[in-house]
Backbone as CSV, one residue per row, in Angstrom:
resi,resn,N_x,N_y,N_z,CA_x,CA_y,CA_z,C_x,C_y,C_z
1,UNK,-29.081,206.882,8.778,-27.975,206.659,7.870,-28.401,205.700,6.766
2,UNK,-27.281,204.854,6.183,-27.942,203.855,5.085,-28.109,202.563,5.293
3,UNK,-29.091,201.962,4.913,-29.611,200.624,5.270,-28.451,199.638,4.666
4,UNK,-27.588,199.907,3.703,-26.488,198.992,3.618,-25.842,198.280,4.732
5,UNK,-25.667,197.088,4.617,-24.912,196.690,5.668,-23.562,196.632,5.050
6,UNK,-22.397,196.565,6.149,-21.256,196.608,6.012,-20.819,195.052,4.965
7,UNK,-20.175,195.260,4.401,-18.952,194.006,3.439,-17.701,193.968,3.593
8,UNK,-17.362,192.708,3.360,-15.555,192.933,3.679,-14.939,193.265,1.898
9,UNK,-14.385,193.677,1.912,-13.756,194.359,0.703,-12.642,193.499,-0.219
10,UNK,-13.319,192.994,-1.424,-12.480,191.727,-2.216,-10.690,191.570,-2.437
11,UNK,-10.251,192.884,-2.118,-8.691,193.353,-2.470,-8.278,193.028,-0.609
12,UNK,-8.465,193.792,0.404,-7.817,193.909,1.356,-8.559,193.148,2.800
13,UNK,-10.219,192.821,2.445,-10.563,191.990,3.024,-11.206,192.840,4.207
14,UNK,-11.064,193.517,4.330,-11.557,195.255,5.815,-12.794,195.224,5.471
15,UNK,-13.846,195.345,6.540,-14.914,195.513,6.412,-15.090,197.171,5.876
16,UNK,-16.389,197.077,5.171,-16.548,198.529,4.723,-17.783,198.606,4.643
17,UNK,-18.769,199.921,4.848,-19.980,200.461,4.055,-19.979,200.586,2.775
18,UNK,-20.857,200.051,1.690,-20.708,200.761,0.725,-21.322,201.940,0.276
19,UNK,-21.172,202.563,-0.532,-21.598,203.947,-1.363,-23.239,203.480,-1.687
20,UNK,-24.116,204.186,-1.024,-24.875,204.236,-1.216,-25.915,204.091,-2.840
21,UNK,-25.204,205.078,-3.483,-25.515,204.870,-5.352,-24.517,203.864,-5.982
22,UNK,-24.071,203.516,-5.005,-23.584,201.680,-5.829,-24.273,200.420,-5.275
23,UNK,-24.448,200.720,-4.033,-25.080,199.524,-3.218,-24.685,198.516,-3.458
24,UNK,-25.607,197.422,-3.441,-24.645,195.962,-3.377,-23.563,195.493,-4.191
25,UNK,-23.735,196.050,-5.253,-22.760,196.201,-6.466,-21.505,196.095,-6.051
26,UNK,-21.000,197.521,-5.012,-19.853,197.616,-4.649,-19.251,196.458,-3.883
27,UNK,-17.873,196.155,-4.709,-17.403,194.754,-3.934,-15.869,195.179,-3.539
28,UNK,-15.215,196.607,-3.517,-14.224,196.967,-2.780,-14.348,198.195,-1.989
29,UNK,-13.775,198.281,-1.115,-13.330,199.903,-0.455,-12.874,200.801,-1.370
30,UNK,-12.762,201.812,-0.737,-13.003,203.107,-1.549,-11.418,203.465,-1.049
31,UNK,-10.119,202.542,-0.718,-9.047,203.097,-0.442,-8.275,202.940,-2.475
32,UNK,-7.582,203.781,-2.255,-6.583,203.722,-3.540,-6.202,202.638,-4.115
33,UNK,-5.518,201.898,-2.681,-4.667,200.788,-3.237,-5.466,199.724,-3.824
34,UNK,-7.006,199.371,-3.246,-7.617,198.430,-3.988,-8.357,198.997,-5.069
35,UNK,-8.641,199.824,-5.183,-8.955,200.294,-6.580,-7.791,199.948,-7.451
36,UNK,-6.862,200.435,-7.666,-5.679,200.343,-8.337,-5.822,198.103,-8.534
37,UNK,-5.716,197.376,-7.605,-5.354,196.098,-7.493,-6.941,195.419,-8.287
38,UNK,-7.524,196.123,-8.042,-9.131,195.865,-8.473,-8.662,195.933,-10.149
39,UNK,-8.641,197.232,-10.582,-9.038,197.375,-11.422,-7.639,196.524,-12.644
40,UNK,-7.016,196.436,-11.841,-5.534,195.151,-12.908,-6.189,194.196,-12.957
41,UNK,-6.539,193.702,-11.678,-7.190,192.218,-11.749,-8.331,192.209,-12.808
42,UNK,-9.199,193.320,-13.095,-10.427,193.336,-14.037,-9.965,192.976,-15.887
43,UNK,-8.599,193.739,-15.975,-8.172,194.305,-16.755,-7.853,192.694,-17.187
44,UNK,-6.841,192.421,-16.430,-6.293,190.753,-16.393,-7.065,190.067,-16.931
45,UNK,-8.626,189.752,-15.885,-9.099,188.646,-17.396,-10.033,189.323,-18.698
46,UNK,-9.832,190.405,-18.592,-10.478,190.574,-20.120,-9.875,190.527,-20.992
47,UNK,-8.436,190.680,-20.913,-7.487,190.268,-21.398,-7.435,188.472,-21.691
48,UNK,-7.775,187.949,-20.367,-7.231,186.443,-21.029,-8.583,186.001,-21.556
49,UNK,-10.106,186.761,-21.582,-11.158,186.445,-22.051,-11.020,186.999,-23.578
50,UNK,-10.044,188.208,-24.239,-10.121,188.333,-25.504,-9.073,188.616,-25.793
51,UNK,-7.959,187.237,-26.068,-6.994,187.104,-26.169,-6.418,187.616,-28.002
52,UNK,-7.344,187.601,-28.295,-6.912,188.258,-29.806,-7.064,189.421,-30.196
53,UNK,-7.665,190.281,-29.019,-8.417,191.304,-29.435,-7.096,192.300,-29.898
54,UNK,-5.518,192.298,-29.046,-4.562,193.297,-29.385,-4.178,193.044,-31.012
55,UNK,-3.952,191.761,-30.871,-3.430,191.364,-32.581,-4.448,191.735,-33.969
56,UNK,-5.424,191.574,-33.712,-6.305,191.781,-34.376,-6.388,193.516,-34.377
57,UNK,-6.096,194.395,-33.082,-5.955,195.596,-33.473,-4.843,196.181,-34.019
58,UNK,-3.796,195.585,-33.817,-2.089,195.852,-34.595,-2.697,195.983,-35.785
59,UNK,-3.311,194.392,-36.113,-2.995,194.399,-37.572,-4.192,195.433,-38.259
60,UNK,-4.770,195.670,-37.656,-6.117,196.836,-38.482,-5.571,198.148,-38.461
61,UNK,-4.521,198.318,-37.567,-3.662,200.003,-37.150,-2.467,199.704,-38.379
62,UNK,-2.258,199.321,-38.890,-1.004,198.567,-39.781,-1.492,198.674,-41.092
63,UNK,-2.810,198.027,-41.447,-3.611,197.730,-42.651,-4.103,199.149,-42.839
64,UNK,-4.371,200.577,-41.515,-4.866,201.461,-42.546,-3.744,202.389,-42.673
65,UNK,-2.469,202.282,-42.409,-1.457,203.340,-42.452,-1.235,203.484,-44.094
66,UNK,-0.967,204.318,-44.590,-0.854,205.192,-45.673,0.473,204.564,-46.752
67,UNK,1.515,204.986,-45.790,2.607,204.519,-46.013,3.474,203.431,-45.522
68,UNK,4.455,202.480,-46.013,4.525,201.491,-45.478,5.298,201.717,-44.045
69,UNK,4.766,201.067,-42.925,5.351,200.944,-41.515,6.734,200.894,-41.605
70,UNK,7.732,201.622,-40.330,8.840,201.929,-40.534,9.687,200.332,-39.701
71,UNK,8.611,199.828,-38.996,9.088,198.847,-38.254,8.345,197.621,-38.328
72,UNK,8.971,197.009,-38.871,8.567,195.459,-39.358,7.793,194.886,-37.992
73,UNK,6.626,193.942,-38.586,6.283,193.000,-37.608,6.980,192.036,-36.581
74,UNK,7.300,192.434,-35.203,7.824,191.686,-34.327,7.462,190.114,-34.736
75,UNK,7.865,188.961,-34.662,7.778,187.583,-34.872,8.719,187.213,-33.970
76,UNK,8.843,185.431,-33.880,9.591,184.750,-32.792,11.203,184.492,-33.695
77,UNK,11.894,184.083,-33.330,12.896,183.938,-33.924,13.089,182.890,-35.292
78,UNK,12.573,181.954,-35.180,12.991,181.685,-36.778,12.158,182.053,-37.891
79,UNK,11.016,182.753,-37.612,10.292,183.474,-38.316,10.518,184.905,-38.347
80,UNK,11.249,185.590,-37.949,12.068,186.744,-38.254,13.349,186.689,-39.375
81,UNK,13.907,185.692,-39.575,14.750,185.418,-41.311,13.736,185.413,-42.256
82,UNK,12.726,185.110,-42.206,11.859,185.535,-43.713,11.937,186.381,-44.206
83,UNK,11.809,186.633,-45.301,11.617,188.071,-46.474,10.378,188.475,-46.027
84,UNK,9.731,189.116,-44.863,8.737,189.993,-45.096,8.185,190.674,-45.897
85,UNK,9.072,191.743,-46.336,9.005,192.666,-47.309,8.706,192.056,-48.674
86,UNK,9.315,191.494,-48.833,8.726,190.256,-50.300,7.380,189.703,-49.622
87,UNK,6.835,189.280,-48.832,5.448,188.662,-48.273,4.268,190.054,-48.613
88,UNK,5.070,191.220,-48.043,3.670,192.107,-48.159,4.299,192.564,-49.553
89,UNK,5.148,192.797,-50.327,4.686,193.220,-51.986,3.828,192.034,-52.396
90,UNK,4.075,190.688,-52.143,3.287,189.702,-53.177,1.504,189.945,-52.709
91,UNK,1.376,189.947,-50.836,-0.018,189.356,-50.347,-0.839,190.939,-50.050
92,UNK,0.112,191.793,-49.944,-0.346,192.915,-49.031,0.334,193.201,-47.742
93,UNK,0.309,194.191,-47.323,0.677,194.191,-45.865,-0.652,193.683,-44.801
94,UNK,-1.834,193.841,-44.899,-2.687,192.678,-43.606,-2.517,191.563,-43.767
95,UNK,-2.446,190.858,-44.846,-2.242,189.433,-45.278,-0.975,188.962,-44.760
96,UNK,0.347,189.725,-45.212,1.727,189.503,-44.633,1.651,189.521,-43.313
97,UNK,0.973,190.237,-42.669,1.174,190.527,-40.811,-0.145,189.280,-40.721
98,UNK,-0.898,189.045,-41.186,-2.340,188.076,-40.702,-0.713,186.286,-40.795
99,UNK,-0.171,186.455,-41.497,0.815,185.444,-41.786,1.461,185.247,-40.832
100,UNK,2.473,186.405,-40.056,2.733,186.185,-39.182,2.586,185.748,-38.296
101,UNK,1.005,186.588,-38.051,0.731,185.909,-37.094,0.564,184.361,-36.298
102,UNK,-0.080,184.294,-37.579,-0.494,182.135,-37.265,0.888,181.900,-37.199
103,UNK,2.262,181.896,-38.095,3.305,181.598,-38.046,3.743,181.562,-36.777
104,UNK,3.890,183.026,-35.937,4.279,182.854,-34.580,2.911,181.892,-33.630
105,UNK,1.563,181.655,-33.726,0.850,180.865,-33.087,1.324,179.772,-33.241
106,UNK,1.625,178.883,-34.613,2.512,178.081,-34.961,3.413,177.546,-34.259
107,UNK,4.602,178.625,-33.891,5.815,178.291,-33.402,5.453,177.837,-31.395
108,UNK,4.930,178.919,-31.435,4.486,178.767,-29.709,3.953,177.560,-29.544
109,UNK,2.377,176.799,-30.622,1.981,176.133,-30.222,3.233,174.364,-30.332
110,UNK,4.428,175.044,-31.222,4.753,173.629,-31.239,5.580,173.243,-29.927
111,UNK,6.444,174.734,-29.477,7.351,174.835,-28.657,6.277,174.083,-27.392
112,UNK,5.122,174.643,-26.823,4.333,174.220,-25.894,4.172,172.703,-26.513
113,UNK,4.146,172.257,-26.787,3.724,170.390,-27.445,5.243,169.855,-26.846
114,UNK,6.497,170.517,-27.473,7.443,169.758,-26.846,7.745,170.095,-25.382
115,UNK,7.482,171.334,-24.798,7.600,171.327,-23.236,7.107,170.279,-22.502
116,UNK,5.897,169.474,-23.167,4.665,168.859,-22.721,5.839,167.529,-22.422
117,UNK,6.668,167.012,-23.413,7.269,165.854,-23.431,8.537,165.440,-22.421
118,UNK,8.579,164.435,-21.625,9.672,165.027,-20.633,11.132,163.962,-21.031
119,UNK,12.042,165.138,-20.985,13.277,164.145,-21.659,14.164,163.231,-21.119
120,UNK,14.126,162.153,-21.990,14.973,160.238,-21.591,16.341,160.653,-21.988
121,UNK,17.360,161.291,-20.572,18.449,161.117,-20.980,18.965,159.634,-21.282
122,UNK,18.029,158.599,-21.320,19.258,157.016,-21.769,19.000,156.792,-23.358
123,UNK,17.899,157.782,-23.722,17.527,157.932,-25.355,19.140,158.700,-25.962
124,UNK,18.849,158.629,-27.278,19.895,159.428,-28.292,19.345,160.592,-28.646
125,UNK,19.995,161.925,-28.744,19.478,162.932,-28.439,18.930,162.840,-30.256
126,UNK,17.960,163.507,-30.368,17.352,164.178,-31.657,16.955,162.625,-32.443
127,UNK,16.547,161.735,-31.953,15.455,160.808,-32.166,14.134,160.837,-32.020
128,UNK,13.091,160.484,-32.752,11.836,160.794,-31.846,11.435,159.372,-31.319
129,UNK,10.785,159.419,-30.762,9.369,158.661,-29.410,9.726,156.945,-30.090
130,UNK,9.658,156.537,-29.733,9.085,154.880,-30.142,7.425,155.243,-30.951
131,UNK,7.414,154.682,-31.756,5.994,154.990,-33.036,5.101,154.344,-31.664
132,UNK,3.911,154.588,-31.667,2.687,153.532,-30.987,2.092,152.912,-31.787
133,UNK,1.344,151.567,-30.919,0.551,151.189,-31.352,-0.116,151.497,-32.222
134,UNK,-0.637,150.858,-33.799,-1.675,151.619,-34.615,-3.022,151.058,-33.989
135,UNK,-3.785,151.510,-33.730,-5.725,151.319,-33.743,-5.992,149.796,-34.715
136,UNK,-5.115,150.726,-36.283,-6.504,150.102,-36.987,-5.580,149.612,-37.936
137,UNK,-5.789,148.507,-39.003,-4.554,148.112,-39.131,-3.925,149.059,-40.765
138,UNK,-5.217,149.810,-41.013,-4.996,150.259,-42.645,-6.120,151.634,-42.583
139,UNK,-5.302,152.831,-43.029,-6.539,153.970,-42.846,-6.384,154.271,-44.182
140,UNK,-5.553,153.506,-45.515,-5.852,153.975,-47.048,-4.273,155.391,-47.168
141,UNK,-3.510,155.341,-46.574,-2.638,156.389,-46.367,-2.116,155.418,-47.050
142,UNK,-0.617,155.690,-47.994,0.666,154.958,-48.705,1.803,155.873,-48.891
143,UNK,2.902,155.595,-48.625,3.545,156.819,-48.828,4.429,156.462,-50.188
144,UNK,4.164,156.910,-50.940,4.302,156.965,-52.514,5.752,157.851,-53.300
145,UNK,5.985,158.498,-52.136,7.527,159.071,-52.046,8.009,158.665,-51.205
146,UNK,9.284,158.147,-51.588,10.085,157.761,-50.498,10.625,158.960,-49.482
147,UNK,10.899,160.132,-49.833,11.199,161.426,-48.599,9.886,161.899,-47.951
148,UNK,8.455,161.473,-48.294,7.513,162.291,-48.004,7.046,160.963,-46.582
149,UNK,7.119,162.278,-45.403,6.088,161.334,-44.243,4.700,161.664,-44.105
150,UNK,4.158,160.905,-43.995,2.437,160.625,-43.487,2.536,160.159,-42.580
151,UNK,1.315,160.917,-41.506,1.168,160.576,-40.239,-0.548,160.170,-40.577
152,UNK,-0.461,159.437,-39.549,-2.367,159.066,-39.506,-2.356,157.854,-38.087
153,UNK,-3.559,158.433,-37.496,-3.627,157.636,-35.932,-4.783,158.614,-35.630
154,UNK,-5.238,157.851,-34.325,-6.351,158.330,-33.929,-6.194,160.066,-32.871
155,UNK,-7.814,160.730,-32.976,-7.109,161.608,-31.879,-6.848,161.921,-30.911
156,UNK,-5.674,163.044,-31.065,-5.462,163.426,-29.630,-3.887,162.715,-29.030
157,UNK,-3.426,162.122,-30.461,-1.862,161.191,-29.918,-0.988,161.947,-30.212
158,UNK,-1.103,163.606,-31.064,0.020,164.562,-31.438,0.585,164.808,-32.568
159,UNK,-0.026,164.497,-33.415,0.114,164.509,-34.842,0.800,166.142,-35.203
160,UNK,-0.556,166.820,-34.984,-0.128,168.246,-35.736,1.382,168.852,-34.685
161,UNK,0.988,168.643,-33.348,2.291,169.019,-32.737,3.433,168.695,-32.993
162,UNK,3.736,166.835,-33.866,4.683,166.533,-34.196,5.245,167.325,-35.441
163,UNK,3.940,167.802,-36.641,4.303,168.135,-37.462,5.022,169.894,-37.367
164,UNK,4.122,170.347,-36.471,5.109,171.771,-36.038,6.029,171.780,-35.550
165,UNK,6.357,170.673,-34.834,8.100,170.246,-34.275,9.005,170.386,-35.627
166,UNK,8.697,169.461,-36.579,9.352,168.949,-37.493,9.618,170.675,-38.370
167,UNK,8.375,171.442,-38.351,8.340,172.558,-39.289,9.561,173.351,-38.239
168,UNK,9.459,173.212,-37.092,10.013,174.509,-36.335,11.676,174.103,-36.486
169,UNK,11.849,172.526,-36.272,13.143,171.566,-36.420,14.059,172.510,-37.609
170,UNK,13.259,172.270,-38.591,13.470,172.252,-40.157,13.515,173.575,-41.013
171,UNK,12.804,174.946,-39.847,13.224,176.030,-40.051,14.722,176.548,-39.379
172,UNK,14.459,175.788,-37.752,16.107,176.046,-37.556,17.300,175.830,-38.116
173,UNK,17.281,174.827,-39.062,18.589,173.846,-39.819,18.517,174.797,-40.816
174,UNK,17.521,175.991,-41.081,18.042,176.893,-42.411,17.257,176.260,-43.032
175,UNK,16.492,175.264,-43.473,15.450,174.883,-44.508,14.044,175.998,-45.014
176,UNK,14.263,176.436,-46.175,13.034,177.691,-46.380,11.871,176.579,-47.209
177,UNK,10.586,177.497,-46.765,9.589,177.186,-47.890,9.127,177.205,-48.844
């Protein structure tokens, strides 16, 4: 017979022979159900290994259509009130959907920054943080308008997350760009 020795099988754990023209290679049984569980799980991280690869194909299936798409680019909710349609007459339609996109990366990455923060019901609601400590006592920043904020601190204390809070804040209240 074949010099393979038996393996236990990565999905259901059952010892098995493998297939001879796979040999050691083979790391499941040859039943349905782990094929099927095998091959999601494969699917799974190539997926979370090329996480851009769908968006990046939307927008190339989008960029060569002929005529303009009958169904607007899905986006998160306060980036769905934009004038699209005004975005792709001015940029194009890949440029308008390449927009979106970061826009919704944008929104996710700010929403994830505030999940991160855990909330002081003895605080006043819609205040932010106590400022920290500065480092250093002067980084050459001035704020020269009185409505305009500047942030500056060292990294890794949340700067850009604060500032996508503030963008995501400031799109909800109806404020456009």
């Amino acid at each position: 017979m074949s010099d393979l020795r038996k393996k236990p099988c990565c999905i259901c754990r059952q010892w098995f022979r493998p297939n001879p023209r796979v040999g050691a290679r083979q790391r499941m049984c040859g039943k349905a159900e782990c094929r099927v569980l095998h091959r999601q799980k494969t699917q799974a991280q190539w997926r979370r290994r090329n996480r851009g690869y769908a968006i990046a194909y939307r927008i190339d299936q989008r960029a060569t259509q002929t005529e303009s798409p009958a169904e607007p680019m899905r986006v998160p909710a306060p980036l769905d009130r934009l004038p699209w349609e005004f975005a792709k007459d001015e940029f194009g339609s890949q440029r308008a959907d390449f927009i979106g996109v970061m826009g919704a990366l944008m929104v996710r990455t700010a929403k994830d920054e505030f999940r991160a923060y855990l909330v002081d019901p003895t605080r006043l609601s819609g205040t932010l943080p106590p400022p920290s400590r500065k480092t250093s006592s002067d980084l050459g920043h001035r704020n020269r308008e009185p409505n305009m904020l500047s942030q500056a601190g060292p990294t890794g204390v949340g700067k850009t997350g604060l500032a996508c809070g503030l963008l995501l804040k400031a799109l909800q209240n109806g404020y456009r760009c």
